[in-house]
PDB file of N, CA, C and O in Angstrom:
ATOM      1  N   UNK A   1      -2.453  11.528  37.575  1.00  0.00           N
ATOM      2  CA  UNK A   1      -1.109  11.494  37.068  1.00  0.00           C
ATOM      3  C   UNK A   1      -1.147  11.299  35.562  1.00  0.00           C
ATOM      4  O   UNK A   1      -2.143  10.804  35.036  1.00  0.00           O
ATOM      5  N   UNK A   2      -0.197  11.637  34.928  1.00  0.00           N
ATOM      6  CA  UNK A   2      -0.056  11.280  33.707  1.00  0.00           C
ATOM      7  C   UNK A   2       0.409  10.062  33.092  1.00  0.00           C
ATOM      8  O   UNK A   2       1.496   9.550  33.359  1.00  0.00           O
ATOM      9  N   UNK A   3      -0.303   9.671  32.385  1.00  0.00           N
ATOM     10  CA  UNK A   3       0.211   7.996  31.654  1.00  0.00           C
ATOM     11  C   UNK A   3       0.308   8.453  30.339  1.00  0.00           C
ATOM     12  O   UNK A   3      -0.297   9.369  29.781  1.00  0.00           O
ATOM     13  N   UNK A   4       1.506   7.363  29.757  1.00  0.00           N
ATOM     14  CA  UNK A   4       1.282   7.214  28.116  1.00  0.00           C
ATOM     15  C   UNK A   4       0.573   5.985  27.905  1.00  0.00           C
ATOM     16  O   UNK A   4       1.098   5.069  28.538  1.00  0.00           O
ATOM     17  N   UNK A   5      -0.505   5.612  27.194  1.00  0.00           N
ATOM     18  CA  UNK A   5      -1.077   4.050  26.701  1.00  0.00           C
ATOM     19  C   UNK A   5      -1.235   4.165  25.601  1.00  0.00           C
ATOM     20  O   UNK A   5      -1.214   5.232  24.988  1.00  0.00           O
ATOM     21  N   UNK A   6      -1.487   2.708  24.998  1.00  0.00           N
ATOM     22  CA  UNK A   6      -1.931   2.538  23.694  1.00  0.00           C
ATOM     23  C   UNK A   6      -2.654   2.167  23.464  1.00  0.00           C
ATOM     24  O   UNK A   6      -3.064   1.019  23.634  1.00  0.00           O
ATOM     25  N   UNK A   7      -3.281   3.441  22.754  1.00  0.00           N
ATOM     26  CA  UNK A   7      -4.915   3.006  21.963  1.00  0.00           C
ATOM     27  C   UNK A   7      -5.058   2.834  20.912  1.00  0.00           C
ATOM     28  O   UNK A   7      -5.160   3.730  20.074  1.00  0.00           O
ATOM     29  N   UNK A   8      -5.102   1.643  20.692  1.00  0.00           N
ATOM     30  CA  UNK A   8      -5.131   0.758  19.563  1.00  0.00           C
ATOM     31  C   UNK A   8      -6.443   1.032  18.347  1.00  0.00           C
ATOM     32  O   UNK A   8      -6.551   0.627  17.190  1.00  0.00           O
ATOM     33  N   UNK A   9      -7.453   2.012  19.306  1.00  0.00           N
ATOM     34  CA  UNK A   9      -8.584   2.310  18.314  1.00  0.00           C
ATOM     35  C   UNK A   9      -7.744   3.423  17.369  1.00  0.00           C
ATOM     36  O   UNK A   9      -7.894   3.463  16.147  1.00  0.00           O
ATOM     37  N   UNK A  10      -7.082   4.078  17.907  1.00  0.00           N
ATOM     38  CA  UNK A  10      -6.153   5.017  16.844  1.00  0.00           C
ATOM     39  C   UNK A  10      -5.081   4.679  16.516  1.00  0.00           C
ATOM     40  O   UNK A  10      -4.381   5.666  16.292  1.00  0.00           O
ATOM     41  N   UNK A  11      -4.492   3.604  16.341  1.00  0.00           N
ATOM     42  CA  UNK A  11      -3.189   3.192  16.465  1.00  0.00           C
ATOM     43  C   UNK A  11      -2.212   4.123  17.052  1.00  0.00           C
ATOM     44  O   UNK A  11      -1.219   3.452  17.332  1.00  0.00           O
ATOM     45  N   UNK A  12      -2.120   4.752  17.214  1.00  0.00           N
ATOM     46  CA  UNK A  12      -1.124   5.030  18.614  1.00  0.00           C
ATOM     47  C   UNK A  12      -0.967   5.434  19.935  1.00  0.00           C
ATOM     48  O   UNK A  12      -1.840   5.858  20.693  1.00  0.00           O
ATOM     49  N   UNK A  13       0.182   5.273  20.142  1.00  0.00           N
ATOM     50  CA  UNK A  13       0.143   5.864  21.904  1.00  0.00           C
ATOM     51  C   UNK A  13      -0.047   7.713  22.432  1.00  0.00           C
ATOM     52  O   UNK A  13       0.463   8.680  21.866  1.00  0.00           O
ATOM     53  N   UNK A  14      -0.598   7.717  23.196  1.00  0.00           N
ATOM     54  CA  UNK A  14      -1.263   8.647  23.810  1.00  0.00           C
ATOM     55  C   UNK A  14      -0.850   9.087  24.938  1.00  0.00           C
ATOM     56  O   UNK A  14      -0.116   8.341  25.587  1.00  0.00           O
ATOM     57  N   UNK A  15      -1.203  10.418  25.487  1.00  0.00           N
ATOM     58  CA  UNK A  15      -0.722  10.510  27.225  1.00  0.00           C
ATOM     59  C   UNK A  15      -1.863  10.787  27.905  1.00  0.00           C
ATOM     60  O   UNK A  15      -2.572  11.654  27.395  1.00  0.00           O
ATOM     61  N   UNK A  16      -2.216  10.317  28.864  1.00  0.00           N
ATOM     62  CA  UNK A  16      -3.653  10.891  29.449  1.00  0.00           C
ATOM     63  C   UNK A  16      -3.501  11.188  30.965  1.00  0.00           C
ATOM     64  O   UNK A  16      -2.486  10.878  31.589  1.00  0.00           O
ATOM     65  N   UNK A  17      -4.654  11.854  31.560  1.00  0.00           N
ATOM     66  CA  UNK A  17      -4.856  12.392  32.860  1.00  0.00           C
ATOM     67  C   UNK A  17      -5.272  11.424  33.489  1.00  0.00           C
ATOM     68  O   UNK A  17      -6.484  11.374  33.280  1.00  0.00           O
ATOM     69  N   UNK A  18      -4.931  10.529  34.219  1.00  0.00           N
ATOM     70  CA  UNK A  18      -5.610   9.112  35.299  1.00  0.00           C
ATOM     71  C   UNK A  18      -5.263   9.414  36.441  1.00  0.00           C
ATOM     72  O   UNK A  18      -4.131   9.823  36.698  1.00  0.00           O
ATOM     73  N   UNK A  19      -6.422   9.218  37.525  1.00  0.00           N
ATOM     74  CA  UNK A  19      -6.044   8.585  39.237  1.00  0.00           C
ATOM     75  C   UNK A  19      -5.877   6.928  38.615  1.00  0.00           C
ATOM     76  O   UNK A  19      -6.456   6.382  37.676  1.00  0.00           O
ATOM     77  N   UNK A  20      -5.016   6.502  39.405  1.00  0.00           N
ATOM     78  CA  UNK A  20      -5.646   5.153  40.203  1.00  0.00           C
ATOM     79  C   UNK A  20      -5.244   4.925  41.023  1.00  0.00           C
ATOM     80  O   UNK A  20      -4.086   4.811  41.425  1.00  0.00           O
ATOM     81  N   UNK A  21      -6.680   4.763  41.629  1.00  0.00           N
ATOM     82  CA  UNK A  21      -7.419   4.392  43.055  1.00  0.00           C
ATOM     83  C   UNK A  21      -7.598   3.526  43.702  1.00  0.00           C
ATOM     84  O   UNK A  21      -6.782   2.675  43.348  1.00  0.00           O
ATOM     85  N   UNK A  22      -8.420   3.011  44.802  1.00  0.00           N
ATOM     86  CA  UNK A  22      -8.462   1.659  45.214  1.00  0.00           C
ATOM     87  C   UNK A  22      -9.986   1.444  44.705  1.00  0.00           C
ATOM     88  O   UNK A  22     -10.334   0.267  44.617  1.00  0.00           O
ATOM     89  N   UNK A  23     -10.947   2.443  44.356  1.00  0.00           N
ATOM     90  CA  UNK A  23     -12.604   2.627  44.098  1.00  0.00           C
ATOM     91  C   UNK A  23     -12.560   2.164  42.072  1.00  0.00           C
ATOM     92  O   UNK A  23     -13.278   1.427  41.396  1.00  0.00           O
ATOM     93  N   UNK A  24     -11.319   3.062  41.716  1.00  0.00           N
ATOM     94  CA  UNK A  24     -11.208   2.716  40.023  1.00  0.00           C
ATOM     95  C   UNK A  24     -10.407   1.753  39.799  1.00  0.00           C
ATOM     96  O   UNK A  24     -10.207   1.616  38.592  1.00  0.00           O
ATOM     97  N   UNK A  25      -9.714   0.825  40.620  1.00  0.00           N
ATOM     98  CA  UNK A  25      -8.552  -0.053  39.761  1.00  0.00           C
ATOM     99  C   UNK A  25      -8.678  -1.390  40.441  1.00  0.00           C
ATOM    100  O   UNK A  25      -8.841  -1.440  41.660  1.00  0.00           O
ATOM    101  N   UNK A  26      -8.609  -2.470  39.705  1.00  0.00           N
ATOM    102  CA  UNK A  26      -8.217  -4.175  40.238  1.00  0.00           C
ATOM    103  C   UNK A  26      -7.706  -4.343  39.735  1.00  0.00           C
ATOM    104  O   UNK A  26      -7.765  -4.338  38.505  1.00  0.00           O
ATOM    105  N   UNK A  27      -6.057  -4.848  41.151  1.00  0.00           N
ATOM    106  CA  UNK A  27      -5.228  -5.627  41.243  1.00  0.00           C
ATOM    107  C   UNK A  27      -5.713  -6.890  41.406  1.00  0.00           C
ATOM    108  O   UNK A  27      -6.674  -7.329  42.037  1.00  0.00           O
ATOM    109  N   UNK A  28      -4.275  -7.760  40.231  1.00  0.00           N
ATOM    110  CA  UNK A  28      -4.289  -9.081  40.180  1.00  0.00           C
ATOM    111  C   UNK A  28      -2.448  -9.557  40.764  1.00  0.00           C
ATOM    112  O   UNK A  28      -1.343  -9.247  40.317  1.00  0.00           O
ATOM    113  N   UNK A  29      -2.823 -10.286  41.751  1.00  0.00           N
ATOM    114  CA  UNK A  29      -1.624 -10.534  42.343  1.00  0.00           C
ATOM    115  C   UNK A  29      -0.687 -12.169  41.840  1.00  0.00           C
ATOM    116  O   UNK A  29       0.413 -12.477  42.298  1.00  0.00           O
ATOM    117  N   UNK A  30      -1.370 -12.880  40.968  1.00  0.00           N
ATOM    118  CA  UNK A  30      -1.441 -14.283  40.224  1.00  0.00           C
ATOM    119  C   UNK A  30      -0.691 -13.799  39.048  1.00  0.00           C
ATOM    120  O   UNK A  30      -1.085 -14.296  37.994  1.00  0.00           O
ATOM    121  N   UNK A  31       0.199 -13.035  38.957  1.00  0.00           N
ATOM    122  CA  UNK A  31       1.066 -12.495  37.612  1.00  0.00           C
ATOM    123  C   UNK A  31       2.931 -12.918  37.784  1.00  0.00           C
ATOM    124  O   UNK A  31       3.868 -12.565  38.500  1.00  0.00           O
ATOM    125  N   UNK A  32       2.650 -14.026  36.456  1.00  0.00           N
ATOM    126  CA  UNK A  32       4.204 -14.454  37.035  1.00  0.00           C
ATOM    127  C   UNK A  32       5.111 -14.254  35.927  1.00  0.00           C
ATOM    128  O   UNK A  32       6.324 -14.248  36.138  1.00  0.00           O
ATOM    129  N   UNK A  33       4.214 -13.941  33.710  1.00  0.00           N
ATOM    130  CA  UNK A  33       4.583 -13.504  33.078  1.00  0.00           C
ATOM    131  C   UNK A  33       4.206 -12.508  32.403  1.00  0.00           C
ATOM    132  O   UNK A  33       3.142 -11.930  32.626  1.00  0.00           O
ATOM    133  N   UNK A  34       5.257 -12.080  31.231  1.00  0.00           N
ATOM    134  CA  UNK A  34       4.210 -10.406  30.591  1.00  0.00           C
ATOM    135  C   UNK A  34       2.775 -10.415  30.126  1.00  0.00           C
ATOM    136  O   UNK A  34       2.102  -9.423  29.844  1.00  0.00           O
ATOM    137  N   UNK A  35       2.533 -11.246  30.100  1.00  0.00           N
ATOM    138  CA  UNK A  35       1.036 -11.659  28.821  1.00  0.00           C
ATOM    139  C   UNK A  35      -0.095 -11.631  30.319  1.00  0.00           C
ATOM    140  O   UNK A  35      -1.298 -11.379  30.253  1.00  0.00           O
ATOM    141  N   UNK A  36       0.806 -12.013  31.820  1.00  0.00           N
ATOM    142  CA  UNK A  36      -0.416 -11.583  32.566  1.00  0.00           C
ATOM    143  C   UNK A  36      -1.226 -10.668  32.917  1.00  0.00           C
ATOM    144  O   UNK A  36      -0.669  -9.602  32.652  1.00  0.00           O
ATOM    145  N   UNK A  37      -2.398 -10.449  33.441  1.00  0.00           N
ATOM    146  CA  UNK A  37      -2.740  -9.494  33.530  1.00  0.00           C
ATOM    147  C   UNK A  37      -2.328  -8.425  34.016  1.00  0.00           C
ATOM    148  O   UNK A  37      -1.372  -8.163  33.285  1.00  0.00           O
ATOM    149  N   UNK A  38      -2.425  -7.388  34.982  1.00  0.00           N
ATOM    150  CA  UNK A  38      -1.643  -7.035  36.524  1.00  0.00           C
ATOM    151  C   UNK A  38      -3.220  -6.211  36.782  1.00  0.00           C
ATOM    152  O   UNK A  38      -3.816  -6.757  37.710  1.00  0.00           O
ATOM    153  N   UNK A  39      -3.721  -5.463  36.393  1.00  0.00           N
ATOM    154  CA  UNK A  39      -4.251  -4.265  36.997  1.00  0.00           C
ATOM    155  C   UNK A  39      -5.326  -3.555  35.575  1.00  0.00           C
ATOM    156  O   UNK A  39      -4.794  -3.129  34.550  1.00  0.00           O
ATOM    157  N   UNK A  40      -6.810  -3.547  35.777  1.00  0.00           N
ATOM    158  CA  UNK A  40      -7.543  -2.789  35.581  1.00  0.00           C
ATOM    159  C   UNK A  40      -8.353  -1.899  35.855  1.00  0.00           C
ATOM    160  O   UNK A  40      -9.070  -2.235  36.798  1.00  0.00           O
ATOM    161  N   UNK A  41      -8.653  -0.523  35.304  1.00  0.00           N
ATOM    162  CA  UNK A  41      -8.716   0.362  35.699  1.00  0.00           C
ATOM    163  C   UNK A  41      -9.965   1.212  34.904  1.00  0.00           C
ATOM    164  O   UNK A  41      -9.684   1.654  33.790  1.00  0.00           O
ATOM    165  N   UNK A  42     -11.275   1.442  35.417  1.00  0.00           N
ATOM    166  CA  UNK A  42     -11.797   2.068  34.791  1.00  0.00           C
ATOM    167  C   UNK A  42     -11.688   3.930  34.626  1.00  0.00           C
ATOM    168  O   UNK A  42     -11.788   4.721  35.563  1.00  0.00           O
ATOM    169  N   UNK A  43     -11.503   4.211  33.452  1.00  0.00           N
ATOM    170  CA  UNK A  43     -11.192   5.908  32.898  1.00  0.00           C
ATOM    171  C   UNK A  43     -12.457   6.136  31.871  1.00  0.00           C
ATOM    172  O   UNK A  43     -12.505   5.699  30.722  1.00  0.00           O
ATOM    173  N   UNK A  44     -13.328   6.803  32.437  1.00  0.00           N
ATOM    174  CA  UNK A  44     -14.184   7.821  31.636  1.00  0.00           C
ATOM    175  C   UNK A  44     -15.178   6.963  30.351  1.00  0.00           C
ATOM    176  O   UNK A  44     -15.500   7.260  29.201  1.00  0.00           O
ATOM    177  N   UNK A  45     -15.444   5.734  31.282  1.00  0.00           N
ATOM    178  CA  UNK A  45     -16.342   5.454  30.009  1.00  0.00           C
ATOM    179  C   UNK A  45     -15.183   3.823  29.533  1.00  0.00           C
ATOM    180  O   UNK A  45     -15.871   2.883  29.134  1.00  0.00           O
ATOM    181  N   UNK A  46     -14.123   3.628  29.560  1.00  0.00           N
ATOM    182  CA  UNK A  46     -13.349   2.916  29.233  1.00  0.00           C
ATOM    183  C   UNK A  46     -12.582   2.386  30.195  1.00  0.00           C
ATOM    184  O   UNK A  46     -12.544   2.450  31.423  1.00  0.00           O
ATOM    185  N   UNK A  47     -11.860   1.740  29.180  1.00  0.00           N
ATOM    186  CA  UNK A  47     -11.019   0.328  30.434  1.00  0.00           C
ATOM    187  C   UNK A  47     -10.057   0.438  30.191  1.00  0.00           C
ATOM    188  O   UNK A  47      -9.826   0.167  29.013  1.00  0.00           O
ATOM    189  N   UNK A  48      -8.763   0.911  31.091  1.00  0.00           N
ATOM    190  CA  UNK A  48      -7.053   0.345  30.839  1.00  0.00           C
ATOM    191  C   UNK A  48      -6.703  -0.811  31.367  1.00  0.00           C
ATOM    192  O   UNK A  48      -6.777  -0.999  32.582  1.00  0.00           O
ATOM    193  N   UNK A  49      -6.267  -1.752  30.499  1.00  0.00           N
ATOM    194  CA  UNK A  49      -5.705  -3.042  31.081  1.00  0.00           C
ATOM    195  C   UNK A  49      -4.137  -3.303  30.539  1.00  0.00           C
ATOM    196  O   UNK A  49      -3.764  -3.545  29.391  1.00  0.00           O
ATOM    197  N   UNK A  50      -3.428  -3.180  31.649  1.00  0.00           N
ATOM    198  CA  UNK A  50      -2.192  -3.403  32.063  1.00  0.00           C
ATOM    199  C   UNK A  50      -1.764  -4.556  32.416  1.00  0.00           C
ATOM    200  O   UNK A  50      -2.104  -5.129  33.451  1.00  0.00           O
ATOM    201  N   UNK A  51      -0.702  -5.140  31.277  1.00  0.00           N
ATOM    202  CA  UNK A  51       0.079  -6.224  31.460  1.00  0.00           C
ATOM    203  C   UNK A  51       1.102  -6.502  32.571  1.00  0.00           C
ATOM    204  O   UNK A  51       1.608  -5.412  32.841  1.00  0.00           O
ATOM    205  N   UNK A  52       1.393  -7.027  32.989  1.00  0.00           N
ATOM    206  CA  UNK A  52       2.608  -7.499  34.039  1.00  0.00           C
ATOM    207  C   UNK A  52       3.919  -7.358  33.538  1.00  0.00           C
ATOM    208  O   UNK A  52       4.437  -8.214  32.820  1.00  0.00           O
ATOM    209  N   UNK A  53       4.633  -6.031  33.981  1.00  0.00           N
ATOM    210  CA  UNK A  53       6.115  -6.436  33.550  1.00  0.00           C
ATOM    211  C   UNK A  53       5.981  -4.420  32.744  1.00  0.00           C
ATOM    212  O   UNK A  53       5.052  -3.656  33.007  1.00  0.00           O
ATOM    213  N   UNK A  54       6.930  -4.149  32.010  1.00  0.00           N
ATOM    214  CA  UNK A  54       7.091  -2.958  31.668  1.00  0.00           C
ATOM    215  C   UNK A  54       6.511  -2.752  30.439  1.00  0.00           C
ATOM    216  O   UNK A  54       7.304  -2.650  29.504  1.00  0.00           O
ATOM    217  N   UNK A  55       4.925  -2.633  30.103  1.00  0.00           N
ATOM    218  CA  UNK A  55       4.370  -2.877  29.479  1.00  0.00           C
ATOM    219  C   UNK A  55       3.206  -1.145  29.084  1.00  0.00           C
ATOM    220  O   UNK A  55       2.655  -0.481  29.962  1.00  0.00           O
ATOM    221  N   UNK A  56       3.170  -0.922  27.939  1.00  0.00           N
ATOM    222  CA  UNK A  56       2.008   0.649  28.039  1.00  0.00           C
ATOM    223  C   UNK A  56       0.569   0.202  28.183  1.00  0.00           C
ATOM    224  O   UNK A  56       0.070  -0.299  27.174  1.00  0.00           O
ATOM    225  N   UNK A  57      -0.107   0.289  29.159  1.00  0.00           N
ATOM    226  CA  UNK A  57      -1.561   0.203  29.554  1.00  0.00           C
ATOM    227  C   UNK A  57      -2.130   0.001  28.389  1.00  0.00           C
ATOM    228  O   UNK A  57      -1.595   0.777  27.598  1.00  0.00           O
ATOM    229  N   UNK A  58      -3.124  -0.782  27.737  1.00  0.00           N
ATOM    230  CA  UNK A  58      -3.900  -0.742  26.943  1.00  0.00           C
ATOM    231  C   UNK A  58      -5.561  -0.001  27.154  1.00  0.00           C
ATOM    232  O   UNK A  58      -6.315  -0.452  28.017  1.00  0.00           O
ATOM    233  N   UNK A  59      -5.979   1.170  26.250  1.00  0.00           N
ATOM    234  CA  UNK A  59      -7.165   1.671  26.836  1.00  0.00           C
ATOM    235  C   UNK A  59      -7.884   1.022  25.530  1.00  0.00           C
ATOM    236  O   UNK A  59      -7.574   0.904  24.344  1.00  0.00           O
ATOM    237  N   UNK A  60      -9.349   0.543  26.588  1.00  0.00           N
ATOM    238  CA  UNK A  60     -10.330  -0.013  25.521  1.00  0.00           C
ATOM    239  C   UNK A  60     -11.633   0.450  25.584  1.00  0.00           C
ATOM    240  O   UNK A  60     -12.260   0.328  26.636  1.00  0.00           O
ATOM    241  N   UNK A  61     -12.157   0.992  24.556  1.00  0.00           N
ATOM    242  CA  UNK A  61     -13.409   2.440  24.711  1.00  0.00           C
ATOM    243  C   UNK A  61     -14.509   1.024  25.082  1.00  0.00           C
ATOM    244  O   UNK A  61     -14.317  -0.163  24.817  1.00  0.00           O
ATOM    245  N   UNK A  62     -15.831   1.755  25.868  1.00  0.00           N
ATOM    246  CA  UNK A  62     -17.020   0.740  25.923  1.00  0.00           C
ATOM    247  C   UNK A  62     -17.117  -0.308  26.629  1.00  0.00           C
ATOM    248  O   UNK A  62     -17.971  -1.151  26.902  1.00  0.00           O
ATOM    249  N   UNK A  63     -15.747  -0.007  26.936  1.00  0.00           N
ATOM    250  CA  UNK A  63     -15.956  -1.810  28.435  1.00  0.00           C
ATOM    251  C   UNK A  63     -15.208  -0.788  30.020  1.00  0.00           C
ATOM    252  O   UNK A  63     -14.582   0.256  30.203  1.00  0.00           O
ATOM    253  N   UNK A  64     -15.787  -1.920  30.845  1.00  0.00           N
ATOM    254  CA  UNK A  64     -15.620  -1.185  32.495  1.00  0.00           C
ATOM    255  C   UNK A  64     -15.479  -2.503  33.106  1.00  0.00           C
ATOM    256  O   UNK A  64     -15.720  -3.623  32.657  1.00  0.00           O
ATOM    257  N   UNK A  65     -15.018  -2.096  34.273  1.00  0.00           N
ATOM    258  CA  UNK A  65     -15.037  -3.610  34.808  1.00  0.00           C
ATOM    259  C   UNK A  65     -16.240  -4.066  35.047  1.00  0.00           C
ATOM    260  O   UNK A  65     -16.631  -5.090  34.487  1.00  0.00           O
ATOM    261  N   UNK A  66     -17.035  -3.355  35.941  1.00  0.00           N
ATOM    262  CA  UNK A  66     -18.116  -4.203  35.558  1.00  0.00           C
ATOM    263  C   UNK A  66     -18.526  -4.735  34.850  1.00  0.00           C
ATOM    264  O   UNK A  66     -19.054  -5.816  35.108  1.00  0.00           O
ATOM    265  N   UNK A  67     -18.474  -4.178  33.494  1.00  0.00           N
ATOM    266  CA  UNK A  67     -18.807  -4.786  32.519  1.00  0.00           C
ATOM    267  C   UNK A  67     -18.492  -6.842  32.081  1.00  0.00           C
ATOM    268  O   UNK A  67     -19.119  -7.754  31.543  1.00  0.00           O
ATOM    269  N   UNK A  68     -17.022  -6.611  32.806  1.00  0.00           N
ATOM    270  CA  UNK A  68     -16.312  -8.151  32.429  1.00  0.00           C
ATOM    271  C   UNK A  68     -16.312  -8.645  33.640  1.00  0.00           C
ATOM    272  O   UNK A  68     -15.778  -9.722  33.902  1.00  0.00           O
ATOM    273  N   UNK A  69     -16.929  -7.888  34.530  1.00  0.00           N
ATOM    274  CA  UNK A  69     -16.953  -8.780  36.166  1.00  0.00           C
ATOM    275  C   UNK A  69     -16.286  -8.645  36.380  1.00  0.00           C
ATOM    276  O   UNK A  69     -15.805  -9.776  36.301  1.00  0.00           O
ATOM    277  N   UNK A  70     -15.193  -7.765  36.856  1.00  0.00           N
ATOM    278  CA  UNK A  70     -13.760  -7.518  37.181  1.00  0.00           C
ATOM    279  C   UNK A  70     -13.167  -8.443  37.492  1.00  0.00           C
ATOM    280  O   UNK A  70     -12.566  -8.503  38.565  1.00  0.00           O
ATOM    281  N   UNK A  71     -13.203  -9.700  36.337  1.00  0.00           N
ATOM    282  CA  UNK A  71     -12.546 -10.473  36.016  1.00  0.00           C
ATOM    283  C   UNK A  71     -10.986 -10.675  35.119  1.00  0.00           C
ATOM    284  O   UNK A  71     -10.910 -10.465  33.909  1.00  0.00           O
ATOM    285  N   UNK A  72     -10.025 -11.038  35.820  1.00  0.00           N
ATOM    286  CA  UNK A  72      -8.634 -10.569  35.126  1.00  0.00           C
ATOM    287  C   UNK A  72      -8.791 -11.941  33.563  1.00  0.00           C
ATOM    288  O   UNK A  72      -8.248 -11.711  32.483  1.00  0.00           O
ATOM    289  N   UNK A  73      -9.505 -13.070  33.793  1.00  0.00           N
ATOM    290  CA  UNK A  73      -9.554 -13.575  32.478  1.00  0.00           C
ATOM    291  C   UNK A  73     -10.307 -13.199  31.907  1.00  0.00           C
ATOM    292  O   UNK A  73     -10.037 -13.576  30.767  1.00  0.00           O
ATOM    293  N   UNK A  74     -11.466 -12.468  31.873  1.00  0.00           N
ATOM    294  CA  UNK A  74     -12.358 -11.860  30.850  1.00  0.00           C
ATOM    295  C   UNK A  74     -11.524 -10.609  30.144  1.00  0.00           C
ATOM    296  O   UNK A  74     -11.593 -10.199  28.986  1.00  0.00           O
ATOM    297  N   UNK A  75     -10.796 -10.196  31.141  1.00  0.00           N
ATOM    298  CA  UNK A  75     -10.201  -8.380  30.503  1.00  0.00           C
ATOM    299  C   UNK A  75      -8.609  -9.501  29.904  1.00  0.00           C
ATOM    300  O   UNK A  75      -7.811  -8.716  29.393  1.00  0.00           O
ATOM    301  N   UNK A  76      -8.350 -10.176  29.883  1.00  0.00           N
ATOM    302  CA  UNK A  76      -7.399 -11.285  28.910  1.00  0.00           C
ATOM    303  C   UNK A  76      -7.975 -11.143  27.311  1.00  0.00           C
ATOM    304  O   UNK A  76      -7.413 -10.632  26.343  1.00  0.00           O
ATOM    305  N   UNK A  77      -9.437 -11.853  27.416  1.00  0.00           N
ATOM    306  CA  UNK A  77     -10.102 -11.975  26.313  1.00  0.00           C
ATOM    307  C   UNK A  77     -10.522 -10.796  25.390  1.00  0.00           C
ATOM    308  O   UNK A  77     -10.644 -10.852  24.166  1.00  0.00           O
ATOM    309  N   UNK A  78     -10.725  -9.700  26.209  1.00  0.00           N
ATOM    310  CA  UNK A  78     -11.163  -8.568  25.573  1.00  0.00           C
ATOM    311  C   UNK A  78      -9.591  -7.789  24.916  1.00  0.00           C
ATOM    312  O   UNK A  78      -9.501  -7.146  23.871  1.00  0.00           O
ATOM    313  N   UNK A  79      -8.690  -8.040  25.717  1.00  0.00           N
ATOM    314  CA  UNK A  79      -7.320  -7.665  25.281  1.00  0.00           C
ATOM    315  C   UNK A  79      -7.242  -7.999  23.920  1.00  0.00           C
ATOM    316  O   UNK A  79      -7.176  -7.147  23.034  1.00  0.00           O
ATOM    317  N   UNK A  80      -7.249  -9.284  23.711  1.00  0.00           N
ATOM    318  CA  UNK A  80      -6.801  -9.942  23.026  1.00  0.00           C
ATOM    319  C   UNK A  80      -7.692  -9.673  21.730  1.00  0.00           C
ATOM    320  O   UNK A  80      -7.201  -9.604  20.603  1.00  0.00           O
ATOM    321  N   UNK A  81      -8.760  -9.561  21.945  1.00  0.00           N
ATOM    322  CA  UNK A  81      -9.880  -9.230  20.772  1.00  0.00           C
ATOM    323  C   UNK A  81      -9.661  -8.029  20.235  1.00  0.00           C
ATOM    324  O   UNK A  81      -9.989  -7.699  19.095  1.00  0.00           O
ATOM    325  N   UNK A  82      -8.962  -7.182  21.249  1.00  0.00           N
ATOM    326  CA  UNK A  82      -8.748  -5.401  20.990  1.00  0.00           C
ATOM    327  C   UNK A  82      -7.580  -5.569  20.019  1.00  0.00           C
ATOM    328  O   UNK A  82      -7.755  -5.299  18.831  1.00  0.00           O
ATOM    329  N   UNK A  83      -6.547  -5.947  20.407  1.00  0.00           N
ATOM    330  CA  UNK A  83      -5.371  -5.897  19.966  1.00  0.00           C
ATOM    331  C   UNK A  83      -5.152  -6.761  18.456  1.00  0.00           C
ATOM    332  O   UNK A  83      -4.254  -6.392  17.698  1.00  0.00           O
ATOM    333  N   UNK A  84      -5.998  -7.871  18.111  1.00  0.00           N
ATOM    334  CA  UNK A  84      -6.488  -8.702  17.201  1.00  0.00           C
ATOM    335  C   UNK A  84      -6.761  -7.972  15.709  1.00  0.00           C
ATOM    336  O   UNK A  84      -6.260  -8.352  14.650  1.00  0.00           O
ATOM    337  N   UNK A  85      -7.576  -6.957  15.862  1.00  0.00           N
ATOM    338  CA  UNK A  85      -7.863  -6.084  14.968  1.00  0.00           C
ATOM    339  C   UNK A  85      -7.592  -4.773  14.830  1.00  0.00           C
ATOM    340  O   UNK A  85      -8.188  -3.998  14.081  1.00  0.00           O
ATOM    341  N   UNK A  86      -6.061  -4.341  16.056  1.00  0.00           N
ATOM    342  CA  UNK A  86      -5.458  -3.529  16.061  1.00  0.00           C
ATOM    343  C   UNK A  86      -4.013  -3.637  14.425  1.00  0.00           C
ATOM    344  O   UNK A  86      -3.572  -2.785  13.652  1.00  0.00           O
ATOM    345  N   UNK A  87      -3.690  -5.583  14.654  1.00  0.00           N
ATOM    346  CA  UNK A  87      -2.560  -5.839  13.864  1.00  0.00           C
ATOM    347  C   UNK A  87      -3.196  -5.538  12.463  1.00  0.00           C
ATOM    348  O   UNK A  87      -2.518  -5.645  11.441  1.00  0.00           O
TER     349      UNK A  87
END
C-alpha cells in the first residue's frame, strides 16, 4: 500500500510502496499517548516507527528490528536520536 512518512534524513515527507505484515511489523499494545510507540516495521534495509495517534511513520535508514530487539523502548531512543538532528 502506499504511505506518506517522514524522512527526516531528507527533511521531508515522502510516499512509499509498504506491506505490513504480521512477518515485517511489531505491534505495541501499551500506547495510551502520542509520543507512544504503536508499531514497527521493517522496509528495505530500514525501519518505520510509528507513533500512537494520527501521526506520519518515521523511516530510519540502517536500523531493523532486529537490530533494537524489537524493542518498542529502544525504537523510542532511536526516534528520538533521529529526529534530534533532524531539528
Amino acid at each position: 500500500m502506499e504511505m506518506t512518512v517522514c524522512n527526516p534524513q531528507k527533511g521531508r515527507l515522502e510516499t512509499i510502496e509498504v506491506e505490513i505484515t504480521q512477518e515485517n511489523t511489531s505491534w505495541f499494545d501499551n500506547c495510551w499517548k502520542g509520543s507512544d510507540i504503536h508499531t514497527i516495521t521493517d522496509f528495505e534495509g530500514c525501519l518505520l516507527i510509528k507513533e500512537f495517534g494520527n501521526t506520519y511513520p518515521i523511516l530510519v535508514y540502517d536500523v531493523t528490528r532486529a537490530s533494537i530487539g524489537y524493542k518498542q523502548k529502544t525504537a523510542k531512543r532511536v526516534l528520538r536520536e533521529v529526529m534530534e538532528g533532524y531539528k
